[in-house]
C-alpha positions in Angstrom: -7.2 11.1 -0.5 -5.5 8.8 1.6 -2.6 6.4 0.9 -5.1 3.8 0.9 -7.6 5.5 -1.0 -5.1 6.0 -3.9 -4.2 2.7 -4.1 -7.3 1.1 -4.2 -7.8 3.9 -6.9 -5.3 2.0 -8.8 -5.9 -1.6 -8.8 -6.8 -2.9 -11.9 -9.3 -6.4 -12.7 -12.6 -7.6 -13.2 -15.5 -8.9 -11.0 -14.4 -11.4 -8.1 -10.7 -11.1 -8.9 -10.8 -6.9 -8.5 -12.8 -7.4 -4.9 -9.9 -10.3 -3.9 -7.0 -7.4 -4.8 -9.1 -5.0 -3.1 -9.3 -6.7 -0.1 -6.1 -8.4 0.1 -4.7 -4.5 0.0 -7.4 -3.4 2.4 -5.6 -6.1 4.9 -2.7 -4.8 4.0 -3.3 -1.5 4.7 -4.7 -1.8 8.2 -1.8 -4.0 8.8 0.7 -1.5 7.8 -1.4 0.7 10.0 -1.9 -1.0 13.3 1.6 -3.2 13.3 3.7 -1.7 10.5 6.4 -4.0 7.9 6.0 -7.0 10.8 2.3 -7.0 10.6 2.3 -6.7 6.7 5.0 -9.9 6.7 2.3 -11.5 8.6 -0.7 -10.9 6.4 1.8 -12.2 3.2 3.0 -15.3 5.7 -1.3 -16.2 6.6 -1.7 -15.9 2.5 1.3 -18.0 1.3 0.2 -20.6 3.7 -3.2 -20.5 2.7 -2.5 -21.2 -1.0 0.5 -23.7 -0.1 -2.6 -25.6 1.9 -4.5 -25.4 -1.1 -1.9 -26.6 -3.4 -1.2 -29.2 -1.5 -4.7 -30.7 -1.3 -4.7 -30.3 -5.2 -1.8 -32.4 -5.5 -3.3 -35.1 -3.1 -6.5 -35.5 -5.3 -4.8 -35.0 -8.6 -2.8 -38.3 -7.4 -5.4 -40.2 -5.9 -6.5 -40.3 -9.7 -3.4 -40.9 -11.0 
């Protein structure tokens, strides 16, 4: 069993939140693989700024009620 294989083995949820984790590690993974610890930083850098973007528009509707 792979290093990938084993972790995936391992992650622990339900439903849509186990396949997110299972394919946020799967990017991971072939990160690690095809770039190494820059490529991984990447991955974590495209996520973090996905959910800041997110957050952000949140925030902008939440005070357009307000």
């Amino acid at each position: 069993m792979s290093r990938g294989e084993s972790v995936t083995s391992k992650i622990e949820g339900k439903g849509n939140e186990l396949n997110r984790r299972i394919k946020l590690w799967g990017e991971i993974d072939v990160a690690y693989e095809t770039g190494g610890e820059k490529a991984v930083e990447g991955v974590f850098t495209e996520h973090s700024d996905n959910i800041t973007k997110e957050f952000e528009k949140l925030l902008k509707k939440i005070r357009e009620k307000l």
